[in-house]
C-alpha positions as semicolon CSV with decimal commas, in nm:
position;residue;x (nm);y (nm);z (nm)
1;X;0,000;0,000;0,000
2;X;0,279;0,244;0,078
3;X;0,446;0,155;-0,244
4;X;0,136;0,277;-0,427
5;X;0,088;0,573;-0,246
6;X;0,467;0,650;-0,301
7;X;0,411;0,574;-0,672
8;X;0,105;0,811;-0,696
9;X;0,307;1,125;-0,537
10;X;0,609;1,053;-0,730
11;X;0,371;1,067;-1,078
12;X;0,216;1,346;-0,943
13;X;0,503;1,556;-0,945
14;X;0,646;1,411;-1,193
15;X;0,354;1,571;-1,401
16;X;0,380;1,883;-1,202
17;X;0,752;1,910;-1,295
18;X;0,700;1,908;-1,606
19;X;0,396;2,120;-1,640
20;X;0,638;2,393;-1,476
21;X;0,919;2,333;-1,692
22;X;0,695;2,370;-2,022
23;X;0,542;2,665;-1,899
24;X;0,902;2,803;-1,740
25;X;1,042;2,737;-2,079
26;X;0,759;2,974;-2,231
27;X;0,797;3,256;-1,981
28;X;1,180;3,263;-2,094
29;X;1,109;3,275;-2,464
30;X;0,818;3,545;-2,391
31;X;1,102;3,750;-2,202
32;X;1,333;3,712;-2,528
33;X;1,061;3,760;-2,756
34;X;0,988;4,073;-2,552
35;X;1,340;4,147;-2,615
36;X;1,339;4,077;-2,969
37;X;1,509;3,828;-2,956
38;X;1,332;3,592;-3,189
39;X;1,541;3,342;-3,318
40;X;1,603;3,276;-2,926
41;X;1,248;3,255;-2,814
42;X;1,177;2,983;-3,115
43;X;1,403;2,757;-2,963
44;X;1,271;2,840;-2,589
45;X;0,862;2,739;-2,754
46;X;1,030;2,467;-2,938
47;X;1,150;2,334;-2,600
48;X;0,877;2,392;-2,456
49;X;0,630;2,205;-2,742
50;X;0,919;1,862;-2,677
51;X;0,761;1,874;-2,329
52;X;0,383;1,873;-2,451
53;X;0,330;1,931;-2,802
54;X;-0,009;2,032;-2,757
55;X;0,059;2,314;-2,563
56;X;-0,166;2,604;-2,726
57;X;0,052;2,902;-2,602
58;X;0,379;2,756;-2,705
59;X;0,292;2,678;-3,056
60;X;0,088;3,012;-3,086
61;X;0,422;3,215;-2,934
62;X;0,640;2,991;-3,211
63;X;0,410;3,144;-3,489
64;X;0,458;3,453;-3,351
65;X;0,847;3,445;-3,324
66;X;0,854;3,253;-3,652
67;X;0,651;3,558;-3,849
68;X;0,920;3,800;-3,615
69;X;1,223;3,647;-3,811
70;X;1,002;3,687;-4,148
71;X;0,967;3,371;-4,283
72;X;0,604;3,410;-4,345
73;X;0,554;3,060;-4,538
74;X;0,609;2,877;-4,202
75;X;0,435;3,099;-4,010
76;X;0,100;3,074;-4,225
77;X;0,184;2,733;-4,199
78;X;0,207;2,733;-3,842
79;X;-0,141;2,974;-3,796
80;X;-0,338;2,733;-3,986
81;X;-0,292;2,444;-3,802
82;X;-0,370;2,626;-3,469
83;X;-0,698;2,669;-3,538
84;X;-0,830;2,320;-3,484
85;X;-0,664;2,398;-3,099
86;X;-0,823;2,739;-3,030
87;X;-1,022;2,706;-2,725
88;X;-1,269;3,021;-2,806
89;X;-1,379;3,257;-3,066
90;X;-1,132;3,483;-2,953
91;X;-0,835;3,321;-2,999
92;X;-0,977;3,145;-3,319
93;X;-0,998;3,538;-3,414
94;X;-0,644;3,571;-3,318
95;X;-0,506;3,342;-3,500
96;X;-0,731;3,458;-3,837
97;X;-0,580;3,778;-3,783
98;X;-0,238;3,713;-3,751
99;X;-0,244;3,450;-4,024
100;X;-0,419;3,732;-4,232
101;X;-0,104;3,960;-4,122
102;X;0,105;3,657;-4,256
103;X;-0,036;3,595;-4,588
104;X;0,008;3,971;-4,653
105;X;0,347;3,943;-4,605
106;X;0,373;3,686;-4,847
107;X;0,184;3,869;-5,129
108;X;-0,115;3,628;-5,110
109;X;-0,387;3,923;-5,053
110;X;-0,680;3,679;-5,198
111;X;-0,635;3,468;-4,891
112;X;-0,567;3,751;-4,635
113;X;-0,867;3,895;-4,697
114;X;-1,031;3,587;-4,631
115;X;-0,850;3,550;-4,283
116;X;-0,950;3,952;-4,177
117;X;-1,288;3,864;-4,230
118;X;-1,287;3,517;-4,033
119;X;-1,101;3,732;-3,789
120;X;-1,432;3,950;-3,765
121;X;-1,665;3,695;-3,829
122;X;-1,507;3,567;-3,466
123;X;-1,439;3,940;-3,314
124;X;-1,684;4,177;-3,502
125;X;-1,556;4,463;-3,264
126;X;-1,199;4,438;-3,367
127;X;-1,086;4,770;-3,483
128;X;-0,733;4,651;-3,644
129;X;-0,891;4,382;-3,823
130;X;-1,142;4,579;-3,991
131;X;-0,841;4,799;-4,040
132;X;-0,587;4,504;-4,166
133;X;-0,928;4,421;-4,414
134;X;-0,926;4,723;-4,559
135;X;-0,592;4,791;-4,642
136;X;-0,583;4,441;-4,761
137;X;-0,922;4,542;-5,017
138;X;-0,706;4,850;-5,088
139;X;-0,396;4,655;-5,157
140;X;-0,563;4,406;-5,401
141;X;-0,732;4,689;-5,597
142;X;-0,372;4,823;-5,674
143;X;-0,246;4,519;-5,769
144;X;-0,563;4,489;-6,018
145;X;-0,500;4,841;-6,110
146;X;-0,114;4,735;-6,192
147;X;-0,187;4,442;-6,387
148;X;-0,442;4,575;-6,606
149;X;-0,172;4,877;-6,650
150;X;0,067;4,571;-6,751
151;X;-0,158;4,440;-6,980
152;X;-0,224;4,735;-7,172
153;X;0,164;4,780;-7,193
154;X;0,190;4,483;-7,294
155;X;-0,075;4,520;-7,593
156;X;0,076;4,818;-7,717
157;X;0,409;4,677;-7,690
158;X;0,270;4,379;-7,918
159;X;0,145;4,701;-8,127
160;X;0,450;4,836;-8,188
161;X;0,620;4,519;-8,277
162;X;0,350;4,418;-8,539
163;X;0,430;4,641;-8,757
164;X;0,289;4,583;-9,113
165;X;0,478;4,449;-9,331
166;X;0,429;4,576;-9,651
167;X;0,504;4,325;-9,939
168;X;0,626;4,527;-10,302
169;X;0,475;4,346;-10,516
170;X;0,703;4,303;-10,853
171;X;0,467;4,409;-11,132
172;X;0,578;4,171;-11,443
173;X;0,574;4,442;-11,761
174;X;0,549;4,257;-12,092
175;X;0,771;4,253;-12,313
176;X;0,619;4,359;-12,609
177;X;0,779;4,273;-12,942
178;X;0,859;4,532;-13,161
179;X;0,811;4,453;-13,522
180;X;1,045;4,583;-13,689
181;X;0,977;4,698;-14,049
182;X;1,161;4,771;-14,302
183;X;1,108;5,112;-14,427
184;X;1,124;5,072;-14,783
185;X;1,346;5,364;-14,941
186;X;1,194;5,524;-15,187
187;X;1,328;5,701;-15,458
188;X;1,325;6,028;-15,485
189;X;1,303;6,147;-15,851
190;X;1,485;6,427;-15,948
191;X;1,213;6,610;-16,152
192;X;1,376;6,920;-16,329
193;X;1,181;7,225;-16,285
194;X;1,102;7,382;-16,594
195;X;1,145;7,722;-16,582
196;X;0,831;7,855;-16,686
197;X;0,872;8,204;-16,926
198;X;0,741;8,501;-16,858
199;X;0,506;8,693;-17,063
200;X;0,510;9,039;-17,093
């Protein structure tokens, strides 16, 4: 009996230790993300996940560091597939939003626009989404604006390059055949004038 109740305390702690140690390990990469130190702070959440990889604030601080250092593929990456672990609307709204933020970054405007307006869907009060949604409208409407801009270069480019060709056409002139004829000489006769008298 003593052995069990020995075993139960010792997996008790056990569990408690490392509860504290994941969420130690996330207190020290908040205090070097705080201190923007990014790369850091990953390895601190990464840590941190190794101890329970379904810890919701260490994988949502890892996006966060992740989109810090600018490699916004991963971090899209990373948003998405927090959103099956949000525990509310909030965070789900969160996570739209900063995935939104993300997908900006990496020129993909169709798709951030979708995210802002999850993000409010979940949060209809939240001023910087509405915010992030417009500029994100505004954003593809210049690229639309650019496009059609390259377009129409590109046409009169294509214009200028399709230049008609003119073809000279060789006109064929016939050859007519002059006949030649012979021009007959004829002879002159030396008449002699008379010399006609006067009268008087």
């Amino acid at each position: 009996m003593k052995r069990y109740i020995f075993l139960l305390i010792f997996i008790c702690l056990s569990v408690n230790v490392q509860s504290q140690n994941k969420k130690s390990l996330l207190k020290k990469g908040n205090k070097l993300f705080k201190d923007s130190l990014y790369n850091d702070a990953e390895i601190k959440y990464r840590k941190s996940l190794e101890k329970d990889q379904d810890y919701f604030g260490a994988s949502y601080n890892l996006a966060n560091s992740i989109y810090k250092q600018e490699r916004y593929d991963e971090s899209s990456s990373l948003y998405k597939s927090l959103k099956d672990n949000a525990k509310n609307d909030e965070e789900l709204s969160v996570i739209h939003f900063n995935e939104g933020n993300s997908l900006l970054k990496e020129k993909k405007t169709d798709l951030a626009i979708e995210s802002f307006k999850e993000a409010l869907r979940k949060s209809p009060n939240d001023e910087d989404a509405r915010f992030n949604l417009a500029y994100a409208l505004k954003m593809k409407e210049q690229e639309q604006e650019n496009k059609d801009q390259e377009n129409k270069d590109q046409k009169t480019k294509i214009k200028k390059t399709k230049i008609r060709k003119i073809k000279i056409r060789k006109i064929k002139i016939k050859k007519t055949k002059i006949k030649k004829t012979k021009i007959k000489k004829t002879k002159i006769k030396k008449t002699k004038i008379k010399k006609t008298k006067k009268i008087k």
